[in-house]
VODO-390477 format. One record per residue (C-alpha): residue number from 1; residue in three letters; x, y negated, z. Coordinates in nm, 4 decimals. Each point is the difference from the previous one (the first is absolute). Layout:
BEGIN
+-----+--------+----------+----------+----------+
! num ! residu !       xx !       yy !       zz !
+-----+--------+----------+----------+----------+
! NUM !    Ala !        X !        Y !        Z !
...
+-----+--------+----------+----------+----------+
***
This chain:
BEGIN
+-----+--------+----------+----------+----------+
! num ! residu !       xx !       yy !       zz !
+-----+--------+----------+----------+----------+
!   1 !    Unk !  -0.2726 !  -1.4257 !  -0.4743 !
!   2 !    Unk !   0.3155 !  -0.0159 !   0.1223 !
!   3 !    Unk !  -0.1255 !   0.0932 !   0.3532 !
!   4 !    Unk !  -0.0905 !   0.2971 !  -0.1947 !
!   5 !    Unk !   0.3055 !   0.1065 !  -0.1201 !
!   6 !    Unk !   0.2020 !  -0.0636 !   0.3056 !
!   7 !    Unk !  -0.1873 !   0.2241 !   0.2027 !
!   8 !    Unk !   0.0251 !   0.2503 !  -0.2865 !
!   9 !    Unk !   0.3772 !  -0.0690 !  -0.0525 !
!  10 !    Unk !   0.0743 !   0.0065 !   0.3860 !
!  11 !    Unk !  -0.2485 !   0.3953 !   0.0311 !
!  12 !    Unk !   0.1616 !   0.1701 !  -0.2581 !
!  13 !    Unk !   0.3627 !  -0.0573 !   0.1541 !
!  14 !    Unk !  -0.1150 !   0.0641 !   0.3058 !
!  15 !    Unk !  -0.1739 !   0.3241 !  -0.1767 !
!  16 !    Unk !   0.2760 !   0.1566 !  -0.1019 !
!  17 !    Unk !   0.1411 !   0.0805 !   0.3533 !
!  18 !    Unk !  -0.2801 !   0.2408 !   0.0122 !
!  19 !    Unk !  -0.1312 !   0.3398 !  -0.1099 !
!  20 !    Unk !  -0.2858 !  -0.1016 !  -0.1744 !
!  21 !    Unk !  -0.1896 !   0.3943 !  -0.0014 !
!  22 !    Unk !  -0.0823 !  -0.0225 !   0.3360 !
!  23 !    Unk !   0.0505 !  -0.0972 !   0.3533 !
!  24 !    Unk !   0.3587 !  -0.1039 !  -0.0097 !
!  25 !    Unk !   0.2412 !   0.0522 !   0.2941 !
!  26 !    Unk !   0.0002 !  -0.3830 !   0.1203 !
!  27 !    Unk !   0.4071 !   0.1312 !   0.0960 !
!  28 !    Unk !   0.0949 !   0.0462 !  -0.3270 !
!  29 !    Unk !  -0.1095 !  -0.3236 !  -0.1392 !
!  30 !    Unk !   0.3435 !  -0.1944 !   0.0319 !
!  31 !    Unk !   0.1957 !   0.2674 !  -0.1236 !
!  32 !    Unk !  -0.1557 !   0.0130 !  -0.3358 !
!  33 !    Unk !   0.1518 !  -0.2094 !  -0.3218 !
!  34 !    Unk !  -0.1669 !  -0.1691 !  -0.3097 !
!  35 !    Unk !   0.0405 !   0.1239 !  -0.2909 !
!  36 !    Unk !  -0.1327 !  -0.0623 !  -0.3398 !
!  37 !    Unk !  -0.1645 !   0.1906 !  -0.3157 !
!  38 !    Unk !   0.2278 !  -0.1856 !  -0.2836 !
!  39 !    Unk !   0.3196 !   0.1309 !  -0.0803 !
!  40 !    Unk !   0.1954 !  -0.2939 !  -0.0495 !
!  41 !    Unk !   0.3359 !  -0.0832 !   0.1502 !
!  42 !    Unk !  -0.1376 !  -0.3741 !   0.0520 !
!  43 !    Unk !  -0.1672 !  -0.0181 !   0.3882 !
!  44 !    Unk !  -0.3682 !  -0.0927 !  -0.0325 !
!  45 !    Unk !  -0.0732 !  -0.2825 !   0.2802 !
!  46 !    Unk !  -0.2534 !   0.0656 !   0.1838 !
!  47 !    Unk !  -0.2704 !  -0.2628 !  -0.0201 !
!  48 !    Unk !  -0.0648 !  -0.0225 !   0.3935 !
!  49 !    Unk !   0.3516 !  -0.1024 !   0.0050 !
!  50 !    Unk !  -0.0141 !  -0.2120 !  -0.2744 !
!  51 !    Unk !  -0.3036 !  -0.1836 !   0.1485 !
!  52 !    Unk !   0.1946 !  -0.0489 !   0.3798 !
!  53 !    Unk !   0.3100 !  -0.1640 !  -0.1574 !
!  54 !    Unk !  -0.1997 !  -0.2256 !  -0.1780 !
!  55 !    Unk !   0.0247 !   0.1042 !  -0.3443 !
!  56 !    Unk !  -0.2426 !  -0.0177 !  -0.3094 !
!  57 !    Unk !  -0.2285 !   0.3258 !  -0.0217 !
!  58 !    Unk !  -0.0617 !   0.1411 !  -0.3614 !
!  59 !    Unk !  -0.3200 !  -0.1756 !  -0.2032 !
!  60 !    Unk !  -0.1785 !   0.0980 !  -0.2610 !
!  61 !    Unk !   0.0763 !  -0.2143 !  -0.3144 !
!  62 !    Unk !  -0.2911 !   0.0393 !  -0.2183 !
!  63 !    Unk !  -0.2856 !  -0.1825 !   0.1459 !
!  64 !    Unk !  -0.2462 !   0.1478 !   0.2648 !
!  65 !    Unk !   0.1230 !   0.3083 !   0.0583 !
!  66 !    Unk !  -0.3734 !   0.0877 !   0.1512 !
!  67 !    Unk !  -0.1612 !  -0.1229 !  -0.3570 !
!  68 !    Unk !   0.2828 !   0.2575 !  -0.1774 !
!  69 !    Unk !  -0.0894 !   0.2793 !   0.2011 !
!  70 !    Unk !  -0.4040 !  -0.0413 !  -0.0179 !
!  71 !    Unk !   0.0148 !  -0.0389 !  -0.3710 !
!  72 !    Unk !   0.2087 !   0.3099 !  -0.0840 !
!  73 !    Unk !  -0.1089 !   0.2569 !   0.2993 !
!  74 !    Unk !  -0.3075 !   0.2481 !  -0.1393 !
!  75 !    Unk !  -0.1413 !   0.2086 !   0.2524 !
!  76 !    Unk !  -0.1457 !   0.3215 !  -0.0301 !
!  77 !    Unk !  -0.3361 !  -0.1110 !  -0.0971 !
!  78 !    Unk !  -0.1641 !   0.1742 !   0.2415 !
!  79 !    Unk !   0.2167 !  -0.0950 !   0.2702 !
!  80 !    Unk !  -0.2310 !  -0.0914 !   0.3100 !
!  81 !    Unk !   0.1672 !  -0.2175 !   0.3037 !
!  82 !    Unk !  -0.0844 !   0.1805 !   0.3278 !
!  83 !    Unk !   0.0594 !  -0.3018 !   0.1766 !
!  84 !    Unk !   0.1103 !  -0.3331 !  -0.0664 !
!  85 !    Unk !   0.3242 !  -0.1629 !   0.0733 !
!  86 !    Unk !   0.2318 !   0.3029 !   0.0224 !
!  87 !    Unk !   0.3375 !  -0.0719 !  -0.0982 !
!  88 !    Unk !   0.2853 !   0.1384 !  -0.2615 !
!  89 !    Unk !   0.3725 !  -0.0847 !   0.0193 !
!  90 !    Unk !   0.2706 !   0.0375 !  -0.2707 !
!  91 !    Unk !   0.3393 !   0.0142 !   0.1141 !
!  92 !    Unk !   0.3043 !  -0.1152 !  -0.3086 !
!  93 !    Unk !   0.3319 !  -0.1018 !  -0.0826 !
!  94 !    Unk !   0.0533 !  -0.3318 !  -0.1180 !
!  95 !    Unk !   0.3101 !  -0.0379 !  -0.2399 !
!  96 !    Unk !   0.2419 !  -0.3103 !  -0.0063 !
!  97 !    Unk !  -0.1411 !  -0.0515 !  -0.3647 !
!  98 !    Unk !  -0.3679 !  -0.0160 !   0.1410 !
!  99 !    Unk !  -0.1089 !   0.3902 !  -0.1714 !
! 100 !    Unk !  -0.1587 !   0.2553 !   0.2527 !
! 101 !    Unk !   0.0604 !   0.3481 !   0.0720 !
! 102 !    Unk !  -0.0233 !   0.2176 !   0.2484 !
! 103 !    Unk !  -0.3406 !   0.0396 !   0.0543 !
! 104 !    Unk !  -0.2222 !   0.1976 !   0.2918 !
! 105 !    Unk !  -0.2929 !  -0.0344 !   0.1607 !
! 106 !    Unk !   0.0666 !  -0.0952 !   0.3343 !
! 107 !    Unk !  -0.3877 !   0.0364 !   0.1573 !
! 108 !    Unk !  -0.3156 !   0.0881 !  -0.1447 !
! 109 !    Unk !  -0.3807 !   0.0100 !   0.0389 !
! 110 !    Unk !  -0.1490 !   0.1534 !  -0.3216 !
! 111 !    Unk !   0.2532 !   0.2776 !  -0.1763 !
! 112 !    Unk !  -0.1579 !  -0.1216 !  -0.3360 !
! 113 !    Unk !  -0.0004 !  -0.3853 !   0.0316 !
! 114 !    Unk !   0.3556 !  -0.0155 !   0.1427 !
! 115 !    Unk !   0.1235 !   0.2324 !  -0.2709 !
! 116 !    Unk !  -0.1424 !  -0.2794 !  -0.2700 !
! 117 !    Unk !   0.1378 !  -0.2849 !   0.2490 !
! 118 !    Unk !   0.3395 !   0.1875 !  -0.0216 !
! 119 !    Unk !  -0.0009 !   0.0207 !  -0.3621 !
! 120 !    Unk !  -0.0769 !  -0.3530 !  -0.0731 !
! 121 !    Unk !   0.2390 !  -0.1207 !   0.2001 !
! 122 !    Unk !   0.2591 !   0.1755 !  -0.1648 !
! 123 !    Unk !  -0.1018 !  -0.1671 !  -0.3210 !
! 124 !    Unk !   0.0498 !  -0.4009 !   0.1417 !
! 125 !    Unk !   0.2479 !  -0.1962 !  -0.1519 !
! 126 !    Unk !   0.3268 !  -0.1522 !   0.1604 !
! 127 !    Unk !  -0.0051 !  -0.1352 !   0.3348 !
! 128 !    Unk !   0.1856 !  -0.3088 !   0.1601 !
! 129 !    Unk !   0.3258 !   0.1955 !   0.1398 !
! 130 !    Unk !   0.0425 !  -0.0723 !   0.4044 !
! 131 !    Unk !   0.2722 !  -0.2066 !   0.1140 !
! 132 !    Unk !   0.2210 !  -0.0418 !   0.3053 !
! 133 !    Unk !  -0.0196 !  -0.3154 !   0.1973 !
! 134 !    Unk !   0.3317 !  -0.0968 !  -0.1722 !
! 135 !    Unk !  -0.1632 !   0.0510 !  -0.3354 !
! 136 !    Unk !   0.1453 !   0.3284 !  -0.0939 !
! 137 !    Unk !  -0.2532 !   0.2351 !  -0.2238 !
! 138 !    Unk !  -0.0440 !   0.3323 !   0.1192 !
! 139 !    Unk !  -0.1397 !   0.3542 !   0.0034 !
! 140 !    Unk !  -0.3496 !  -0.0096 !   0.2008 !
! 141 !    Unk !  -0.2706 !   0.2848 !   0.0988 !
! 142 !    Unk !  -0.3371 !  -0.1703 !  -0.0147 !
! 143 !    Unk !  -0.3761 !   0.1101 !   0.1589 !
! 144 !    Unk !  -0.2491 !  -0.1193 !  -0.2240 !
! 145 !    Unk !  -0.3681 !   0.0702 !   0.2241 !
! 146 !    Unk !  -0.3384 !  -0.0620 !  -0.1002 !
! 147 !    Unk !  -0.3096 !   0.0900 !   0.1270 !
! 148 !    Unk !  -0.3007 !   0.1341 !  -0.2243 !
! 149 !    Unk !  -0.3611 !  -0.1939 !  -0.0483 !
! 150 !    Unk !  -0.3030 !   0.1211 !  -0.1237 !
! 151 !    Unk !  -0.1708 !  -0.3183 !  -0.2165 !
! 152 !    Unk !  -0.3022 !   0.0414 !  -0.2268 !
! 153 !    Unk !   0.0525 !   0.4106 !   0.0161 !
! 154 !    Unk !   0.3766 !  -0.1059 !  -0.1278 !
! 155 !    Unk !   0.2811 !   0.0846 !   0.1947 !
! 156 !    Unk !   0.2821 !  -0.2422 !  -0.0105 !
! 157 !    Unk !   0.3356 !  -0.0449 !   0.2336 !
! 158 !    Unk !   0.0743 !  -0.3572 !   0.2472 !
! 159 !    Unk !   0.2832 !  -0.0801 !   0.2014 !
! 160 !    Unk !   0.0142 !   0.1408 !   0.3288 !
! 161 !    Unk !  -0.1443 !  -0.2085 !   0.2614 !
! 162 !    Unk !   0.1751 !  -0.2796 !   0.2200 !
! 163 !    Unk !   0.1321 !   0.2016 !   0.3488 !
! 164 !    Unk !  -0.0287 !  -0.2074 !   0.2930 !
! 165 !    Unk !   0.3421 !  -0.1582 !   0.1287 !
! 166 !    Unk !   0.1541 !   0.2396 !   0.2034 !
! 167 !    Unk !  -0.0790 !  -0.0811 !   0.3458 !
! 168 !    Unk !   0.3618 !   0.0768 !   0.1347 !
! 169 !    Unk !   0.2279 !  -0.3262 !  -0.0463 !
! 170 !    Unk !   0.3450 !   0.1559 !   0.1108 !
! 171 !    Unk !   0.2778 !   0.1928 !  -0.1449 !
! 172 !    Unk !  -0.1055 !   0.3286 !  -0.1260 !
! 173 !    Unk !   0.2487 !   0.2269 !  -0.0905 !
! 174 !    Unk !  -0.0949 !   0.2698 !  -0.2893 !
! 175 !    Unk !   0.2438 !   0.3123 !   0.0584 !
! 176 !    Unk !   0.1477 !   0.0017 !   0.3750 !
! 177 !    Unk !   0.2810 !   0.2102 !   0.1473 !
! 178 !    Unk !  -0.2879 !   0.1513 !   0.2023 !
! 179 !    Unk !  -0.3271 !   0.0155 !  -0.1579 !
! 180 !    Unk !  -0.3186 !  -0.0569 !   0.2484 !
! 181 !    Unk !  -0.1555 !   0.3059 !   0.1530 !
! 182 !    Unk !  -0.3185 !   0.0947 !   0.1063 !
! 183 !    Unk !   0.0208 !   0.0863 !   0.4066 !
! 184 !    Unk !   0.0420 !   0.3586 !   0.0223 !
! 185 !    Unk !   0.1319 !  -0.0131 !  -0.3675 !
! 186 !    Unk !  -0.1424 !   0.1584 !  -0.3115 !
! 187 !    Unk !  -0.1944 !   0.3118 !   0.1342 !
! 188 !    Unk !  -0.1816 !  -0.2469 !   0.2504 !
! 189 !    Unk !  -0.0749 !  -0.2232 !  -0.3078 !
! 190 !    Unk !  -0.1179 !   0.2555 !  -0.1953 !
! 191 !    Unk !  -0.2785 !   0.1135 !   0.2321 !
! 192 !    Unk !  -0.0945 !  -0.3597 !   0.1130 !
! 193 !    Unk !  -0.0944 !  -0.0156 !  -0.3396 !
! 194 !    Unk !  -0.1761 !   0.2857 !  -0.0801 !
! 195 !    Unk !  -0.1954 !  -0.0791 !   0.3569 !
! 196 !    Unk !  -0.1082 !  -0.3047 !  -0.1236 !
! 197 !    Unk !  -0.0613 !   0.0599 !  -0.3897 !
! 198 !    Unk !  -0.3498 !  -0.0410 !  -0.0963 !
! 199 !    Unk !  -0.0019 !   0.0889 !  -0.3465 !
! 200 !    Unk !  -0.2430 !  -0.2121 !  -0.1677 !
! 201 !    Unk !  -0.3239 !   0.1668 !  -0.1250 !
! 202 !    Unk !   0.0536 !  -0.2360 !  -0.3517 !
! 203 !    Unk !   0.3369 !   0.1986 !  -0.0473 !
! 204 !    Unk !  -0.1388 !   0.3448 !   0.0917 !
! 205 !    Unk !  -0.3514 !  -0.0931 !  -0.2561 !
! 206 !    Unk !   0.3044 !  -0.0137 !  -0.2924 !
! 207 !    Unk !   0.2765 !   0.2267 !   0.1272 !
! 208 !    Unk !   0.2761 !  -0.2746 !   0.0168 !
! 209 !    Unk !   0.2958 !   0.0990 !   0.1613 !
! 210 !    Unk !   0.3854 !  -0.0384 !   0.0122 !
! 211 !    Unk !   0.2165 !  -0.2153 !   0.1460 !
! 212 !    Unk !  -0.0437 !  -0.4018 !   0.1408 !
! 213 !    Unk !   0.3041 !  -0.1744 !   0.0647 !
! 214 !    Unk !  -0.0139 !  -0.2718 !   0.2577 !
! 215 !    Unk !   0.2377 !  -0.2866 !   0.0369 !
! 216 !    Unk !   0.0088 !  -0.1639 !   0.3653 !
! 217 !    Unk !   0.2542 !  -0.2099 !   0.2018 !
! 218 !    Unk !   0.1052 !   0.1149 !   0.3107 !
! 219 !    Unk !   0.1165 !  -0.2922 !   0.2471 !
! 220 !    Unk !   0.2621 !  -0.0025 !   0.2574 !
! 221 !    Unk !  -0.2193 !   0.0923 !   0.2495 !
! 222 !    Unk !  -0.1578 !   0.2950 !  -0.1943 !
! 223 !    Unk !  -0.3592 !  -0.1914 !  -0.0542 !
! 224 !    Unk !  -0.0868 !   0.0798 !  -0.3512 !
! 225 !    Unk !  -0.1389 !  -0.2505 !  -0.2306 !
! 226 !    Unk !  -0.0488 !  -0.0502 !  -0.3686 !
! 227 !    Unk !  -0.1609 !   0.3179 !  -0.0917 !
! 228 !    Unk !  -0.0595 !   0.0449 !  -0.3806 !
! 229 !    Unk !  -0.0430 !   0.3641 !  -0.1552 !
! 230 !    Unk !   0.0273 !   0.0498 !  -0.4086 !
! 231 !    Unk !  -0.0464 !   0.3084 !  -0.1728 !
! 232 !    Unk !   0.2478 !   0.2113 !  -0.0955 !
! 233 !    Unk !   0.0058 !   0.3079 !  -0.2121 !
! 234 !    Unk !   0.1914 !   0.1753 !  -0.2893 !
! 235 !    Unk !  -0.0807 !  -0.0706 !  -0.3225 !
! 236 !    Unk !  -0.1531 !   0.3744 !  -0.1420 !
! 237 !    Unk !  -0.2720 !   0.1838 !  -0.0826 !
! 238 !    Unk !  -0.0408 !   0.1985 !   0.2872 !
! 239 !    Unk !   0.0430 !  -0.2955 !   0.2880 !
! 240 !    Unk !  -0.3149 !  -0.1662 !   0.0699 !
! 241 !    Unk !  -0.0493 !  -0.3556 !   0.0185 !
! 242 !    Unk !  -0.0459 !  -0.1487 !   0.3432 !
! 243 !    Unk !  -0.2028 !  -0.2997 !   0.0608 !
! 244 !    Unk !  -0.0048 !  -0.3336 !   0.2219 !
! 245 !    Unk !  -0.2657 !   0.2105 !   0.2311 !
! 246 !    Unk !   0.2764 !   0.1934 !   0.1462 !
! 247 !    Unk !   0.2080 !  -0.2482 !   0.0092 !
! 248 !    Unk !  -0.1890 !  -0.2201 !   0.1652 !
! 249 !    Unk !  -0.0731 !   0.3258 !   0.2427 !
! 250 !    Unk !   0.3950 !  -0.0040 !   0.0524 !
! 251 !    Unk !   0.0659 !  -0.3628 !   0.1169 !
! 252 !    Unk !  -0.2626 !   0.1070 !   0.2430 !
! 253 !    Unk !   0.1939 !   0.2968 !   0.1304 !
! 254 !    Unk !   0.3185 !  -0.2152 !   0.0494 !
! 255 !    Unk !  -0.1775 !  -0.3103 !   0.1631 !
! 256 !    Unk !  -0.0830 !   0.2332 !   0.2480 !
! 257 !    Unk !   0.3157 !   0.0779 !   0.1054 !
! 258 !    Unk !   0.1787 !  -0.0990 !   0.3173 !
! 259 !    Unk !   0.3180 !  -0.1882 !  -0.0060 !
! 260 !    Unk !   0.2764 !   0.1910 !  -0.2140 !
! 261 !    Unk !   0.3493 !  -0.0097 !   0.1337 !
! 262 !    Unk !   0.1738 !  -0.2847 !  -0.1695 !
! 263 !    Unk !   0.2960 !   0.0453 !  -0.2726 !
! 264 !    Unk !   0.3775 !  -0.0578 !   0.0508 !
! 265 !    Unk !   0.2560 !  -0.1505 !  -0.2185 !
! 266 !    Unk !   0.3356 !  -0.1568 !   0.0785 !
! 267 !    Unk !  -0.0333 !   0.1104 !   0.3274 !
! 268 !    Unk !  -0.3040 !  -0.2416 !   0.0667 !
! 269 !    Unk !  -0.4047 !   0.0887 !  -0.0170 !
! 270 !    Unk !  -0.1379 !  -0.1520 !  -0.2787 !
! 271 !    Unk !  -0.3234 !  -0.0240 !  -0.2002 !
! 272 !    Unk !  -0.0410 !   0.2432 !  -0.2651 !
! 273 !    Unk !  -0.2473 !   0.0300 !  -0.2817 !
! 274 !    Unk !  -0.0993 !   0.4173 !   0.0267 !
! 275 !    Unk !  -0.1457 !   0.1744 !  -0.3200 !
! 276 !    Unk !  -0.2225 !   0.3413 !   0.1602 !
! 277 !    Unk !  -0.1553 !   0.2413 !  -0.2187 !
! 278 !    Unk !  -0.3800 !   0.1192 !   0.1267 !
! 279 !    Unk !  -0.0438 !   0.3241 !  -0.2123 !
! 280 !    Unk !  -0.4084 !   0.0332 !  -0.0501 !
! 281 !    Unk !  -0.0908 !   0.3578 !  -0.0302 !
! 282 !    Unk !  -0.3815 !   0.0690 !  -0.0968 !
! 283 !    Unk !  -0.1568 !   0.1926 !   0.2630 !
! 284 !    Unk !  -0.1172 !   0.3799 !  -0.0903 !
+-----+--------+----------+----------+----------+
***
């Protein structure tokens, strides 16, 4: 699990450099700051950071946390999975006394599911704070994922699934001085991937849209490996759920792509872990 939330931990920081309602300008990545919901003067540490200095990542307190959240969730009783193993991820603040707040849904497959997910989650008790490498208790954001399972005609929520270790071994750098670009820069990218889109007939069959987010590392040489895409979407009414399909259909797009042109910081090219949204737009 703690794979898991690593990966998690290190996406969402890298996230927030980016517009997530479209096709972000990959130029404007580096010049955009983190910020957070909760209006306290205390700084919230953000768990990718707490993870890389070796510190002590929030737990949850009261037992299995996946036990807690199967016993209490009740779906809409005629809630129907479309597919199996699609994923929802709750984004909170973790408090120096172990309470939560804070709360959003970071990605989504099923409007109605997540919106239980979210509300359960809201209700677990206090966790284990997260600590500093020097033992200090702090302030932590936290991505709590599962994925959904159909058993019996019940629908019930397990951890994410183990990722592969990253294939990469180097340094990889999160937010460079000079982000990686595609050659011939964003409008290039943009129609090398609506060239190569092949939107999949599953996702046209149940009008899934929106927008994929794809994590990838770009080397020092521009050879891009590591490609993982995860769902992203606003949490409302009117924004539809996408689903692993298209993501799966987006790490496709990008391991077609030629060699990017490596990031710079310090002075120096480095490796640099890239975060690029693939909007998905049904076809009319």
């Amino acid at each position: 699990m703690k794979k898991q939330i690593i990966f998690l931990l290190s996406f969402l920081f890298a996230v927030t450099a980016l517009n997530a309602t479209g096709n972000a300008d990959p130029s404007r990545q580096s010049k955009v700051k983190n910020s957070t919901a909760d209006s306290s003067d205390e700084k919230v540490v953000k768990d990718v950071h707490l993870a890389r200095e070796g510190g002590t990542l929030p737990t949850y307190s009261a037992g299995d946390v996946w036990k807690y959240m199967n016993d209490n969730v009740h779906f809409p009783a005629d809630a129907e999975l479309v597919r199996s193993d699609n994923s929802v991820i709750v984004h909170f603040v973790v408090e120096k006394d172990g309470s939560l707040n804070t709360f959003s849904l970071f990605a989504g497959s099923y409007p109605a599911l997540d919106a239980e997910v979210l509300r359960v989650a809201k209700t677990m008790k206090k966790w284990k704070p997260g600590k500093r490498a020097n033992g200090e208790i702090v302030r932590t954001t936290f991505l709590f994922g599962g994925v959904y399972k159909s058993e019996n005609g019940k629908i019930k929520l397990y951890p994410l699934p183990e990722r592969e270790p990253e294939k990469y071994q180097g340094e990889v750098c999160t937010v460079a001085d000079k982000m990686p670009q595609f050659p011939g820069g964003f409008g290039a990218m943009n129609k090398f991937i609506s060239e190569n889109m092949q939107y999949p007939a599953e996702a046209i069959e149940y009008k899934e849209e929106g927008n994929v987010m794809v994590q990838f590392i770009v080397s020092p040489t521009g050879q891009i490996s590591d490609v993982f895409g995860v769902v992203r979407c606003r949490f409302n009414e009117k924004c539809p759920s996408t689903s692993l399909v298209l993501a799966k259909e987006a790490e496709r797009i990008v391991k077609l792509m030629p060699n990017w042109i490596p990031g710079e910081h310090n002075g120096e090219i480095v490796a640099t872990r890239y975060v690029l949204p693939v909007k998905f737009k049904l076809p009319k």
